[in-house]
N, C-alpha and C positions, 0 to 999 in steps of 0.2 A: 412310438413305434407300433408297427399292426401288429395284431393279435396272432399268436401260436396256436396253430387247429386246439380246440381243448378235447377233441376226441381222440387222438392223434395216437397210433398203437404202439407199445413199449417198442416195438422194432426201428418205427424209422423215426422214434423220439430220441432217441442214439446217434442219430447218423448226421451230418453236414452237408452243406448244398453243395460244396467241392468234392464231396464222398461220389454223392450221389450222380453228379454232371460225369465224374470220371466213368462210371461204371456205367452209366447211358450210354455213351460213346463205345466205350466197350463192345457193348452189346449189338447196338446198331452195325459197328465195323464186322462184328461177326457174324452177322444177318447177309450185310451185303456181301460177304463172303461166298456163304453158303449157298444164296439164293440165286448170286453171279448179278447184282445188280439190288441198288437199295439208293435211299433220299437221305445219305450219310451226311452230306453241308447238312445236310438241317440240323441233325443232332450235335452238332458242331454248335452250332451256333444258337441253338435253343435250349441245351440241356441247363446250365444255370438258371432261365428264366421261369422253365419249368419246374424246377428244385425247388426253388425261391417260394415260390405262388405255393405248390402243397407244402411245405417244412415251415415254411415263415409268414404267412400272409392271410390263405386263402381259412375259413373255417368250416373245416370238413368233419363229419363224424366216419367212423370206422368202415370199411366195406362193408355191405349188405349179397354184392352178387358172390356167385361160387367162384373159388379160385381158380377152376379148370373151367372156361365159360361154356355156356349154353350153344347148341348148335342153330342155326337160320331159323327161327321160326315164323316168317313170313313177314311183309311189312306191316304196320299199324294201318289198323283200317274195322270201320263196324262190326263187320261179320270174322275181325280176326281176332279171338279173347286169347291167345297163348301167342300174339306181338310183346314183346320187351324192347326197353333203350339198355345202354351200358350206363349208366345213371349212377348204378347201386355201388360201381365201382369208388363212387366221391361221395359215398355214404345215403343214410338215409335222408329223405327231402322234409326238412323241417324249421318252424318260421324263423328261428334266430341262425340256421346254416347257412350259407353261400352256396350257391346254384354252379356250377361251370360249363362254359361252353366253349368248346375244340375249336375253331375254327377253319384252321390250316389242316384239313383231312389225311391231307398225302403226308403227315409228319406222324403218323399214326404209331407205326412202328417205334418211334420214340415216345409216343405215351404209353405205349404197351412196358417196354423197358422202363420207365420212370417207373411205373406202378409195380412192375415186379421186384425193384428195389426198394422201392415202400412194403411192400408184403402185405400190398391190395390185391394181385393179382400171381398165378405160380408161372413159377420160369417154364411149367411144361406146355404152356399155354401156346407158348411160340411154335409147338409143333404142328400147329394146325393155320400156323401164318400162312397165309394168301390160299389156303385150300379150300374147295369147291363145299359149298355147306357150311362153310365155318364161319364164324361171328367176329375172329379176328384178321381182320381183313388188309388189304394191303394198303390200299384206301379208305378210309373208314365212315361207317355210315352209321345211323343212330343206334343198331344193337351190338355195337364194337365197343370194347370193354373203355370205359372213360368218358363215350362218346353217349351225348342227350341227344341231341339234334345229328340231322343230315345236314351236314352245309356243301362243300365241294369249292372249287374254286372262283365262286361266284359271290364272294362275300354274304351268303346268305343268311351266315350263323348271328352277323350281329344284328339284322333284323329283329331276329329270332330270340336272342338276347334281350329286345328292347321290351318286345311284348310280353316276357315274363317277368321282367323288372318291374313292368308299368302293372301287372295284373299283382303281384308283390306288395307295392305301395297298397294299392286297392283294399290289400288283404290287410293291411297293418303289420306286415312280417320286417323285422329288423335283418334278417340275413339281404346279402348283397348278392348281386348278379356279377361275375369273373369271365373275358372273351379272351381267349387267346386267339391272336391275330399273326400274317406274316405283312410285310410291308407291301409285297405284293397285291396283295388283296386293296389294296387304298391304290391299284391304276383302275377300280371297279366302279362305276357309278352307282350302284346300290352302299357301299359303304358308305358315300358321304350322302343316300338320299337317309340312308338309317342315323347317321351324328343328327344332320339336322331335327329329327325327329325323335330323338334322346334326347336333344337343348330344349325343343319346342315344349315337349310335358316335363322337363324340369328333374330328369331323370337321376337327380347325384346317390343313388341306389348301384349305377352299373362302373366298375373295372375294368378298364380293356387296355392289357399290354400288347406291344408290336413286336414281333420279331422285325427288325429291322435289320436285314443282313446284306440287303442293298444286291439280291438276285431274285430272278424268276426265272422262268423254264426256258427262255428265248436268251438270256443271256444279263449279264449286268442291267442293273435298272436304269442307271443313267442315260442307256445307251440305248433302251427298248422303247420307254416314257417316264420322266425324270417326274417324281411326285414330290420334290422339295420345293420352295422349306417345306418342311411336310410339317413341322411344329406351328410357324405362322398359320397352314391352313386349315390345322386342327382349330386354333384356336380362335380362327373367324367361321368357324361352326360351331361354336358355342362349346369347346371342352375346354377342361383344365388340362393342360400339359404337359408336363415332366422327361427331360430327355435326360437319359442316362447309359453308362456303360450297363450293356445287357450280360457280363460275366462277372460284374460285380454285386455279387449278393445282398450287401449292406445296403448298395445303392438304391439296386432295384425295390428292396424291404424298407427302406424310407421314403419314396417317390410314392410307393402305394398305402402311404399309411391312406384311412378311411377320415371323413372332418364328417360327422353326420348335419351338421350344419347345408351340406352343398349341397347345391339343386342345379347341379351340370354332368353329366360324364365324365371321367377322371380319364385322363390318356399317360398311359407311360411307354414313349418312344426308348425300347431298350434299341441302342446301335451293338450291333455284335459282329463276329467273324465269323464266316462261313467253313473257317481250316483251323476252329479252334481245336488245340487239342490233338488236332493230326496234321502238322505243318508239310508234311508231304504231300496233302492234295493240293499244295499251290500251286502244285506241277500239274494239275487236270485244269486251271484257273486258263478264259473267264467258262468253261462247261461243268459247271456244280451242281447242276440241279436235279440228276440223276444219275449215279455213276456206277458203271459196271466196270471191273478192271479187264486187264487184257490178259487172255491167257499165255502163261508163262511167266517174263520174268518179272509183270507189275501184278501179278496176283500172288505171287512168290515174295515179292516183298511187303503186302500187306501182309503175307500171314504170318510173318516174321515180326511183323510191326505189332500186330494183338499178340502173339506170341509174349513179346517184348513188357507191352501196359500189361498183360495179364499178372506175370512175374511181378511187375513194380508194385500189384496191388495185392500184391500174397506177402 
C-alpha cells in the first residue's frame, strides 16, 4: 500500500477521507452560497480524490506558509525578490518529499477547503476569497495557497510536472512528482504532447490522477468531444493505467501505490460523480459546471440543505 505523509500533523492524522470529503462539500456548498455562484460539481466529484492523495498517499511534510496567507506580492520575475508560490502549504521542498501540482485551477476553492480541514491552512482565510489583492483566488494561480505553478485550463501544469520530475531524477531525489488532473483537460493537445514526453525520458518518478467526472464548461463530455477510451489511449502513450471508482478511497490508495522499479508515468483514471454528496444538483444536470442558484425558492433550499449536512456532522 502507499505510504502515509510521515510528516502528517496530529490534526488530520485523526481524521478519514470520508470525514474529510464531507466537510469539503460542505464548505464549498457554503462558498457558493454566499458568493451567489461557485464550481460546486467539482467538489462533488473531487473531494475523496483529494482526501485520498494528502491522508493516504501523497508524502508531504507539515505546512511551512502562514495560516492566514500572504497578500499579492507580484509575479515571479528577476527584479521581483518578495514573489512566492503556495508551495509551503504541501510542506517544505525536500529530496525524499513529493512535489504537487494543482492542475484543475478553477477547483481551487476545493483545495482551499481540503487544506483547511487538514489544519494547513485557517478557515479565516476564506475571507479574502476572490478579493482584489488577495492570494486566495477564485481561480488559482501560483501564489494561491496549494498552488506551485500557474496552469489554467490549458493543461499546462502537467508539462510543468514533467520538467520538475525529469530535473528530480537528475538530482538523485527519491520523492515523487503528484498532478492532479480533470478529465477535461485530456480534450488539450498539450496534455498528450506532455505523456508522450514523460514515456520518452522514462519518467516512473511522476503521479497523475484524473478527475474523471465526464464534464466541462460546455456541457457533458461525450457530447462536446468524447476522449474515450481514455484508458486505451493513456496507455498507447506510454502510461500505466489504473481506472477506478474516484469515491472510493481504498481504491484509489491502491491504484497509486509507487513500484520504484517503473520508468513510465503512473495514470489513475478515478471515474466519479459530479452530484456526489448533493444528489439535488441532478436537477441543474447536464449544466454543472458553474452553478449559481436562483433566487428564492432554489437558494432557499440549498440553505436548508447545508443547514441539514451541517447538523448531520455535529
Amino acid at each position: 500500500m502507499a505510504q502515509l505523509s510521515p510528516t502528517i500533523n496530529t490534526t488530520s492524522a485523526a481524521l478519514t477521507v470520508p470525514q474529510v470529503a464531507a466537510a469539503v462539500r460542505r464548505r464549498v456548498l457554503e462558498h457558493t452560497l454566499k458568493h451567489n455562484g461557485g464550481y460546486l460539481s467539482q467538489a462533488c466529484s473531487s473531494a475523496e480524490i483529494l482526501a485520498t492523495l494528502y491522508l493516504r498517499v501523497m508524502r508531504l511534510g507539515a505546512s511551512t506558509a502562514p495560516a492566514l496567507p500572504r497578500r499579492f506580492a507580484g509575479v515571479p520575475a528577476a527584479n521581483n525578490p518578495h514573489a512566492f508560490t503556495g508551495a509551503g502549504y504541501n510542506g517544505a521542498k525536500a529530496p525524499d518529499l513529493d512535489r504537487f501540482i494543482f492542475s484543475p485551477v478553477h477547483y481551487a476553492l476545493v483545495l482551499y477547503s481540503l487544506l483547511i480541514e487538514l489544519g494547513r491552512l485557517a478557515p479565516e482565510a476564506l475571507d479574502e476569497f476572490n478579493q482584489d489583492g488577495s492570494t486566495v483566488e477564485l481561480i488559482g494561480a501560483e501564489h494561491s495557497p496549494g498552488h506551485e505553478v500557474t496552469a489554467g485550463s490549458l493543461a499546462q501544469a502537467l508539462s510543468q510536472a514533467g520538467g520538475i520530475a525529469l530535473a528530480r531524477r537528475l538530482r538523485g531525489e527519491s520523492g515523487r512528482v503528484w498532478v492532479f488532473m480533470s478529465d477535461g483537460e485530456c480534450q488539450e493537445g498539450q496534455t498528450w504532447e506532455a505523456l508522450a514526453a514523460l514515456a520518452q525520458h522514462r519518467l516512473g518518478n511522476v503521479g497523475i490522477v484524473i478527475d474523471a467526472n465526464a464534464q466541462q464548461c460546455d456541457g457533458p463530455m461525450a457530447q462536446v468531444m468524447s476522449i474515450e477510451p481514455l484508458a486505451a489511449r493513456l496507455r498507447a502513450f506510454g502510461a500505466e493505467v489504473h481506472e477506478v471508482d474516484g469515491h472510493d478511497p481504498d481504491a484509489l490508495e491502491m491504484a497509486a501505490t509507487f513500484n520504484a522499479a517503473r520508468t513510465c508515468p503512473l495514470v489513475v483514471i478515478a471515474r466519479t460523480d459530479p452530484c456526489r454528496g448533493l444528489e439535488r444538483l441532478r436537477e441543474r444536470a447536464p449544466k454543472l459546471h458553474y452553478v449559481r442558484f436562483k433566487p428564492g425558492a432554489e437558494y432557499d433550499t440549498y440553505q436548508r440543505l447545508l443547514a441539514e449536512l451541517t447538523a448531520e456532522a455535529n
